[in-house]
Structures are given as structure tokens and as C-alpha cells.
N, C-alpha and C positions, 0 to 999 in steps of 0.2 A: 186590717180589713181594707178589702180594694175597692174603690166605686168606680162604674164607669162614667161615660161620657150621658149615658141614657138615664144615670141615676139609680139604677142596679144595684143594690147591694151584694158581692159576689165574698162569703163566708173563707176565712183563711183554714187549711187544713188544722191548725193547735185551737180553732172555734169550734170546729164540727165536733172534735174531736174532746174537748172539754165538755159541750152540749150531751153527746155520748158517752162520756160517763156517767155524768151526773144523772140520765136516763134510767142506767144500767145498775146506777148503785141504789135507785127511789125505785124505779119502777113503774109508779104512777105519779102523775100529776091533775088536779081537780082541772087547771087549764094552763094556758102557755103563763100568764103572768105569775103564777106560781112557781111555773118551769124558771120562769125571767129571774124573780125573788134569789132564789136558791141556786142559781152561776156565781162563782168565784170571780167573775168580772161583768162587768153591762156589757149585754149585746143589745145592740139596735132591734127593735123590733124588728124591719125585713129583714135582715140578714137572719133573725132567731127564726121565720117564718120559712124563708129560703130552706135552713137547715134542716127542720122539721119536714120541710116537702122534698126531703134526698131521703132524710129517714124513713118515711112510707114509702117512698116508692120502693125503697130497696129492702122493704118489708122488716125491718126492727122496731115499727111502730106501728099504732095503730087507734084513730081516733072514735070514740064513745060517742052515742049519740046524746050526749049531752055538753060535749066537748070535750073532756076528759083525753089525757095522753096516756099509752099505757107501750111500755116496753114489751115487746114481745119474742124478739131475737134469741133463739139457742145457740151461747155461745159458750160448751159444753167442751172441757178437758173429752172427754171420752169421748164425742163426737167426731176433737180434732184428729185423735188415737186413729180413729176409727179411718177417717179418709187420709190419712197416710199408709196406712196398712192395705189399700183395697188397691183392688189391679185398673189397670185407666179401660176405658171405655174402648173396644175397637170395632169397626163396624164389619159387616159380614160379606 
């Protein structure tokens, strides 16, 4: 993990991407220190917080109004089928 000079926590790509598994194979989590609990290694709180706000924004999660984490991303064999087979976009 890289910090900067500001104090930053800036999450390495084998974080995020551990983080997203473990997402992807629960599903749900009650809250982040649940999420924390159940990682194969500690992440620092901001950096797990960082992670978590890549993951919404880039819409594979999505938080409950009760704080709850919940995976939401379709990431579907037939899906990917599907946008390899489709013709690209051309404009008129």
C-alpha cells in the first residue's frame, strides 16, 4: 500500500482486487467492519473506505440505508458472450 505525502491512503491493484472478491463471492456484508473481519489480510480502514468508494462509483456496489454493503455487478459468462459477438457502435 502506497501513502502519500498528504496522508492518502492510495489502495494497490492485488487490494482492490482481493476486496472484490471477497465482495463477489458474500455478496452482502451487515457493514464495512464485517467486510474488514472476512479479508485474507488487514486493510487499513481508509484505504478499505477508498476501495469501497471506487466500487460505487463504478456501480458494483451499492450501500443500504442502514449501512449494509451489497454487490450488485453482473458479471455474467453470457453477458461477456454477448459483447464480443455484437457489432461496435457507429455513428450516422
Amino acid at each position: 500500500m502506497n501513502v502519500s505525502l498528504a496522508g492518502i491512503h492510495h489502495p494497490t491493484l492485488p487490494t482492490i482486487r482481493m476486496v472484490e472478491e471477497i465482495m463477489k463471492k458474500t455478496q452482502y456484508f451487515r457493514s464495512k467492519n464485517q467486510l474488514s473481519r472476512q479479508l485474507p489480510k488487514q486493510v487499513m480502514y481508509p484505504t478499505l473506505t477508498r476501495i469501497l468508494d471506487y466500487l460505487e462509483e463504478s456501480n458494483k456496489i451499492v450501500y443500504n440505508n442502514d449501512g449494509s454493503i451489497v454487490w450488485i455487478f453482473a458479471d455474467s459468462h453470457k453477458i461477456k458472450e454477448a459483447l464480443k459477438k455484437s457489432k461496435p457502435f457507429t455513428k450516422l
